[in-house]
Structure formats: structure tokens, C-alpha cells
N, CA, C and O atoms as a Tinker XYZ file with bonds, in Angstrom:
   244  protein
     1  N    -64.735000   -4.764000  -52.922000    73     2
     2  CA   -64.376000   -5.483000  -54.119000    64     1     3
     3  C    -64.674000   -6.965000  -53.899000    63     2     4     5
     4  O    -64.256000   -7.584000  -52.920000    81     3
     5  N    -65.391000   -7.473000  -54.827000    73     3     6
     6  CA   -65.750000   -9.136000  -54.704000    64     5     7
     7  C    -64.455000   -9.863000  -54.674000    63     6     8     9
     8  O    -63.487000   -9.173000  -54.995000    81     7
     9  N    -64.242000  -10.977000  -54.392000    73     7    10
    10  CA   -62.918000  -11.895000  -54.053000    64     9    11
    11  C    -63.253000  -12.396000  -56.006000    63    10    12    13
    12  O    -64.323000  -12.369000  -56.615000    81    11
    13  N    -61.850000  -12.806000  -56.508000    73    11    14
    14  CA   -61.733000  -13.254000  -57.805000    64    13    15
    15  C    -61.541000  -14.463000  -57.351000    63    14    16    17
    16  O    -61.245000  -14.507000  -56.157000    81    15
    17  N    -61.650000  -16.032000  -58.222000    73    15    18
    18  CA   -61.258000  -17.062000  -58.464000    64    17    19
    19  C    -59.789000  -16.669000  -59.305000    63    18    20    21
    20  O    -59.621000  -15.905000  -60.255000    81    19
    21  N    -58.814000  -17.519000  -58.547000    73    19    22
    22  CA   -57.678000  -17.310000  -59.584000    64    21    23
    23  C    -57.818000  -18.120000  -61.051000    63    22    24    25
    24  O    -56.893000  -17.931000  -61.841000    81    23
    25  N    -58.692000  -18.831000  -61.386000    73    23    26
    26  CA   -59.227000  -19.325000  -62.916000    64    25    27
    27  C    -59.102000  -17.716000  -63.982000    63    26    28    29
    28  O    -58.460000  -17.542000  -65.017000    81    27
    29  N    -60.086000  -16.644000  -63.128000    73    27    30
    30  CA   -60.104000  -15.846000  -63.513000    64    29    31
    31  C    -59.324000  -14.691000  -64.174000    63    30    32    33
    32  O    -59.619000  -13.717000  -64.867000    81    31
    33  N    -57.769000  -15.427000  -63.460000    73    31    34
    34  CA   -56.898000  -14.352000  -64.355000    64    33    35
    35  C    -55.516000  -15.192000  -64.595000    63    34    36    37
    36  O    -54.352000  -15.106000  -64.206000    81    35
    37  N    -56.319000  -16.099000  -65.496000    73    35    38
    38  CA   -55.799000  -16.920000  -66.296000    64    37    39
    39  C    -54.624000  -16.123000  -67.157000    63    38    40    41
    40  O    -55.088000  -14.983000  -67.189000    81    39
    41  N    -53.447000  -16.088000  -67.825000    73    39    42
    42  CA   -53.122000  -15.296000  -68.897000    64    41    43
    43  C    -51.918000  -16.447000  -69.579000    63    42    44    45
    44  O    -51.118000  -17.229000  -69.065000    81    43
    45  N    -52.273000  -16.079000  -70.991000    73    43    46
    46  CA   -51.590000  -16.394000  -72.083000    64    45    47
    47  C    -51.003000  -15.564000  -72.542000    63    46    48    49
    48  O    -51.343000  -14.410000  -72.803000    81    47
    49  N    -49.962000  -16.137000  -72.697000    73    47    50
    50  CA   -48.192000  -14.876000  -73.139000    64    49    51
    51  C    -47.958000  -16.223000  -74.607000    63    50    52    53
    52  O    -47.754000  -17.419000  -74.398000    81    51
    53  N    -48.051000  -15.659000  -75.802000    73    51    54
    54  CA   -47.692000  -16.047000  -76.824000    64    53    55
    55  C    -46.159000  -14.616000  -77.661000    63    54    56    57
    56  O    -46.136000  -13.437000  -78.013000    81    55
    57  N    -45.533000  -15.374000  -77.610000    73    55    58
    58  CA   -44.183000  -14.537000  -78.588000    64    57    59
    59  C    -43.833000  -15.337000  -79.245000    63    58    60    61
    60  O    -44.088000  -16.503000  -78.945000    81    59
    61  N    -42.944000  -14.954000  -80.669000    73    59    62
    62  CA   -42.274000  -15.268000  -81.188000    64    61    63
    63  C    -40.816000  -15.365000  -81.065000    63    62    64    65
    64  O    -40.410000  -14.276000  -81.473000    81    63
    65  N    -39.969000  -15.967000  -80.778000    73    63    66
    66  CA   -38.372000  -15.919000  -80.681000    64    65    67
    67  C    -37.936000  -15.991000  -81.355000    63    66    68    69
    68  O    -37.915000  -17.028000  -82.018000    81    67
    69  N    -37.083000  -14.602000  -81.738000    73    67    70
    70  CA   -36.275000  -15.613000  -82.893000    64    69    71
    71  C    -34.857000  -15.806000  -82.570000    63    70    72    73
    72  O    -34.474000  -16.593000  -81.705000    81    71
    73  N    -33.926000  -14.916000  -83.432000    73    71    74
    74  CA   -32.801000  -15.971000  -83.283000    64    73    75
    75  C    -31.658000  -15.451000  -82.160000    63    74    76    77
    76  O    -30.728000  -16.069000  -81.641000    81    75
    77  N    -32.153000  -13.936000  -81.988000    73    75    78
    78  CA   -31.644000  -13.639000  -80.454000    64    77    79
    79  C    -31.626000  -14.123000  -79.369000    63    78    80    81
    80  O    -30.971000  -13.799000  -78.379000    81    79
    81  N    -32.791000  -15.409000  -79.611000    73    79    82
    82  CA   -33.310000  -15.986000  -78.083000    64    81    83
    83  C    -33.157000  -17.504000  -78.147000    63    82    84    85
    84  O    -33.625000  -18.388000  -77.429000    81    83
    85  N    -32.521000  -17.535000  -79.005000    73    83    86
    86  CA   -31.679000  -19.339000  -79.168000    64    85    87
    87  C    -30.474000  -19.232000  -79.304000    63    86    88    89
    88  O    -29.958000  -18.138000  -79.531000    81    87
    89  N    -29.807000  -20.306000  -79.196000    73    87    90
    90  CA   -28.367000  -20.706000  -79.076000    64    89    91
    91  C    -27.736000  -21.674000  -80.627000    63    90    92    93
    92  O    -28.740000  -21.648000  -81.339000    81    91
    93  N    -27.177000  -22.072000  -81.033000    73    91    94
    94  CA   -26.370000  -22.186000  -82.826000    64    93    95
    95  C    -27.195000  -23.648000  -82.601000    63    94    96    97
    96  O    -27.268000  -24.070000  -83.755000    81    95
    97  N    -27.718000  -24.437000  -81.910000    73    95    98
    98  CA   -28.219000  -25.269000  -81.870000    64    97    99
    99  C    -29.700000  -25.564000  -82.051000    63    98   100   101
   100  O    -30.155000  -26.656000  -82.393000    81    99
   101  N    -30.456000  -24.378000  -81.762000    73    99   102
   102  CA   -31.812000  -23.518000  -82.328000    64   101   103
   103  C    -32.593000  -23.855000  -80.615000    63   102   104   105
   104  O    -33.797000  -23.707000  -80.402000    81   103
   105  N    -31.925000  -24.161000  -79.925000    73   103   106
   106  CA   -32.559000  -24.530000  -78.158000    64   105   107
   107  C    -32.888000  -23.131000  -77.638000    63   106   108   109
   108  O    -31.988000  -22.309000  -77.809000    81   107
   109  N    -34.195000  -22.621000  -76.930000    73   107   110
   110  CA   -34.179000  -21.461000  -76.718000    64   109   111
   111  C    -33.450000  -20.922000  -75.144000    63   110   112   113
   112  O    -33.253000  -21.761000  -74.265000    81   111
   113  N    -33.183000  -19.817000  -74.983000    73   111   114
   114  CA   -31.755000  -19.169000  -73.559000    64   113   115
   115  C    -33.022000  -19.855000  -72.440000    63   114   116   117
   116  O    -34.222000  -19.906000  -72.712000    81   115
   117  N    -32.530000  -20.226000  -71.453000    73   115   118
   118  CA   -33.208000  -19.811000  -70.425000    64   117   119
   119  C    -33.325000  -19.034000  -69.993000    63   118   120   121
   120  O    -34.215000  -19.151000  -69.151000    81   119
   121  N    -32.613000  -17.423000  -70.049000    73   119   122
   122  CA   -33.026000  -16.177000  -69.630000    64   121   123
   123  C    -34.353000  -15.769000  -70.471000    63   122   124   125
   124  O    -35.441000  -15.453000  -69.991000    81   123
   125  N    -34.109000  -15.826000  -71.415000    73   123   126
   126  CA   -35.562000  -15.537000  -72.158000    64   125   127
   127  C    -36.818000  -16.583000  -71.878000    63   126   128   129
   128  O    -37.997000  -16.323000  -72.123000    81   127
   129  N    -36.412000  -17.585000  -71.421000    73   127   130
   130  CA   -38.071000  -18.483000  -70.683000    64   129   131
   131  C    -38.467000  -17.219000  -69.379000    63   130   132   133
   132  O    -39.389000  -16.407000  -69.296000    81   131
   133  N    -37.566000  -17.455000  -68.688000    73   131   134
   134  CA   -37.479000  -16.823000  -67.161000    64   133   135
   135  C    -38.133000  -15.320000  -67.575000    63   134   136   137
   136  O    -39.031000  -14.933000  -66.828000    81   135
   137  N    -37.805000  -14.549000  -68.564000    73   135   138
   138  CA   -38.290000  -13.481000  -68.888000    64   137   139
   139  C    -40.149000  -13.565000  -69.189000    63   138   140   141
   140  O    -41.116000  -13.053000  -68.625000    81   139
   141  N    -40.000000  -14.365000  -70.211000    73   139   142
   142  CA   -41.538000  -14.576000  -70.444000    64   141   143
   143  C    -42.053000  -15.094000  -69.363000    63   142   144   145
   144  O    -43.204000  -14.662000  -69.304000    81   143
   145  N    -41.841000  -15.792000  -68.457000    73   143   146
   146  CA   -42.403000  -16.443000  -67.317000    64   145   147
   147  C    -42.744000  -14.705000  -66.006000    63   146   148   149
   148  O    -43.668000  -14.240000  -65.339000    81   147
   149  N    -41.931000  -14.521000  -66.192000    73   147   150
   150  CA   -41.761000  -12.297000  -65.125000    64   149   151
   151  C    -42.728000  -12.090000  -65.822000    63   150   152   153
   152  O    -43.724000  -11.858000  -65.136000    81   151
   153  N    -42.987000  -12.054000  -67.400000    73   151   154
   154  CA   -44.108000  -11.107000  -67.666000    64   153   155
   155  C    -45.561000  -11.670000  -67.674000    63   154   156   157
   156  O    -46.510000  -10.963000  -67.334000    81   155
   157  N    -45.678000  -12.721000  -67.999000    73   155   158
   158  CA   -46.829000  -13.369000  -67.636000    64   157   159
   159  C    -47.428000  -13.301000  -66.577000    63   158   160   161
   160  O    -48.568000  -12.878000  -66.384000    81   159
   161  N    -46.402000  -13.874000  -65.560000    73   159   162
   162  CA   -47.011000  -13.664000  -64.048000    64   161   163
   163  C    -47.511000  -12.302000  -63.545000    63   162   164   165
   164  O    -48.363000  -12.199000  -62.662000    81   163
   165  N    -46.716000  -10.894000  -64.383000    73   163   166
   166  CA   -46.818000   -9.919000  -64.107000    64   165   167
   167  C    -48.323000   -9.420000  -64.561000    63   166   168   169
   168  O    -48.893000   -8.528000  -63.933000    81   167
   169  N    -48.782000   -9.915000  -65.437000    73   167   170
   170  CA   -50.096000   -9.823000  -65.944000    64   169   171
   171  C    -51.287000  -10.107000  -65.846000    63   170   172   173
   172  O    -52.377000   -9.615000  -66.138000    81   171
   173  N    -50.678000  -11.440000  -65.144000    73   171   174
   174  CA   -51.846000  -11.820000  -64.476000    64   173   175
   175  C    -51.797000  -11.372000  -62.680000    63   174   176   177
   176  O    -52.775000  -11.298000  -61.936000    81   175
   177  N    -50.626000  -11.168000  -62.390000    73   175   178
   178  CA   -51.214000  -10.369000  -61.305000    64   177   179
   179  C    -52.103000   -9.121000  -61.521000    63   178   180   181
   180  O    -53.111000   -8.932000  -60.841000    81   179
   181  N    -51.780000   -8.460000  -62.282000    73   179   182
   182  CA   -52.310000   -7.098000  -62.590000    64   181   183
   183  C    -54.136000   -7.610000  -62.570000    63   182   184   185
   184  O    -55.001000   -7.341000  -61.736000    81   183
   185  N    -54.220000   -8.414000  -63.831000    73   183   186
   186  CA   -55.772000   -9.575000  -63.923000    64   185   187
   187  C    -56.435000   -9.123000  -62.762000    63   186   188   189
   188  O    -57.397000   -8.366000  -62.641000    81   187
   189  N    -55.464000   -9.973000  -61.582000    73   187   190
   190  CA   -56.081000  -10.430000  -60.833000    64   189   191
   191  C    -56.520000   -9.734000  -59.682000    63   190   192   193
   192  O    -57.476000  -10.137000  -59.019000    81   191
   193  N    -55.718000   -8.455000  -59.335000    73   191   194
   194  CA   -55.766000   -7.682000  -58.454000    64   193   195
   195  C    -56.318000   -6.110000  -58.851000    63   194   196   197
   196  O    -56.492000   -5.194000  -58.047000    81   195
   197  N    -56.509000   -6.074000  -60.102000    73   195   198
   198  CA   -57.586000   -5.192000  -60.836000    64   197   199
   199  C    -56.120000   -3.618000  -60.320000    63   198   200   201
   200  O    -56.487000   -2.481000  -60.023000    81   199
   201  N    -55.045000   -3.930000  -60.350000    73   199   202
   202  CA   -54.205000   -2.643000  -60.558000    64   201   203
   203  C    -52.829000   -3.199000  -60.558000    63   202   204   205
   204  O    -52.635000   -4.403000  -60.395000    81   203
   205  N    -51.754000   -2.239000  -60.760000    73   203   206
   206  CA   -50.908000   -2.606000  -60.381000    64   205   207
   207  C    -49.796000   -3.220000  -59.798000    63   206   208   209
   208  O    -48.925000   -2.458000  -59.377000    81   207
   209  N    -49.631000   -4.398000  -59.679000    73   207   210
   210  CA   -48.441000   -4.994000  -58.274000    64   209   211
   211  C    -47.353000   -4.172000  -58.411000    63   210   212   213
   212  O    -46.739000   -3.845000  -59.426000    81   211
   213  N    -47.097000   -3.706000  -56.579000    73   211   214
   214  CA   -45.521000   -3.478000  -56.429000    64   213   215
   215  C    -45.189000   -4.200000  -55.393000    63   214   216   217
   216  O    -46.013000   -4.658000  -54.602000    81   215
   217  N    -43.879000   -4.370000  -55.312000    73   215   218
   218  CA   -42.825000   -4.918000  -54.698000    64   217   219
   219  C    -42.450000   -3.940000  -52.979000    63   218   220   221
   220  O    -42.455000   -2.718000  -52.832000    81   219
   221  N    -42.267000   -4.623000  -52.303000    73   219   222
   222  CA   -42.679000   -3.925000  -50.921000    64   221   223
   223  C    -41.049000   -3.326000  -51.076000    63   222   224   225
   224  O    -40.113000   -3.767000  -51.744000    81   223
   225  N    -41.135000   -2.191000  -50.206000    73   223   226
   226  CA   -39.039000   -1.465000  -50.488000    64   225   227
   227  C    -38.485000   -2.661000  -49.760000    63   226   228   229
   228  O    -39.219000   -3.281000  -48.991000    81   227
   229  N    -37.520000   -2.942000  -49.911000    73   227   230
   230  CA   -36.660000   -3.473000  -49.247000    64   229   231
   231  C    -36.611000   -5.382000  -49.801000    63   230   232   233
   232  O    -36.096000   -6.437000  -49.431000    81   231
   233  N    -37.048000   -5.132000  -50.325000    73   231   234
   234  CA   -37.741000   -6.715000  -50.314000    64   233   235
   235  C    -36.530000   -7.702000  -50.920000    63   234   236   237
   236  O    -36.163000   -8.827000  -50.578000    81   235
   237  N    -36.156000   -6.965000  -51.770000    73   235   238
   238  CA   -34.744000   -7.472000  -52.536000    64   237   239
   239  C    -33.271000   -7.402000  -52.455000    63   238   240   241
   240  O    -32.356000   -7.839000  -53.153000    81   239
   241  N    -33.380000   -6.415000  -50.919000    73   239   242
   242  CA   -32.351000   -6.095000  -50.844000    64   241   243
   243  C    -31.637000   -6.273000  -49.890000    63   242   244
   244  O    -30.475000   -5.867000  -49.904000    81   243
């Protein structure tokens, strides 16, 4: 497998939030940044490594 430039797995995560994911002040949760931030990264790993990422056992625990 050729080596990728990480340019190459660039990814854009566009959502909409609505009002589940703000607070009475209209500021959005930080759990929901942190969320979109997991899935992005998750995508572009995938990009970038042309399959799946997993998590080694134990890793979290």
C-alpha cells in the first residue's frame, strides 16, 4: 500500500444543531462539540488508513 499524505484525508463534518444541543442561552453543550470532534476524527481515520480503526483491548481500561 503507498504511504498517504495526511492532506489526503482531510474531512469535513458539517451538522446542524438544534435545540437539543444548546443551552436557554442558544451556546452550543460541549458534549456535543466533543462528539462531532469523535466522529470526524473517526472518519478521517478510516480516509486515511483505507479500513477500519480499532482500539487495541485494554487500552481504556
Amino acid at each position: 500500500m503507498d504511504p498517504k499524505a495526511a492532506s489526503e484525508s482531510r474531512t469535513l463534518l458539517a451538522r446542524w444543531i438544534g435545540i437539543a444541543g444548546a443551552n436557554s442561552a442558544g451556546n452550543i453543550h460541549c458534549g456535543t462539540v466533543m462528539k462531532l470532534a469523535d466522529e470526524a476524527a473517526g472518519l478521517a481515520a478510516i480516509k486515511h488508513s483505507r479500513q477500519r480503526p480499532r482500539t487495541p483491548r485494554g487500552a481504556w481500561s
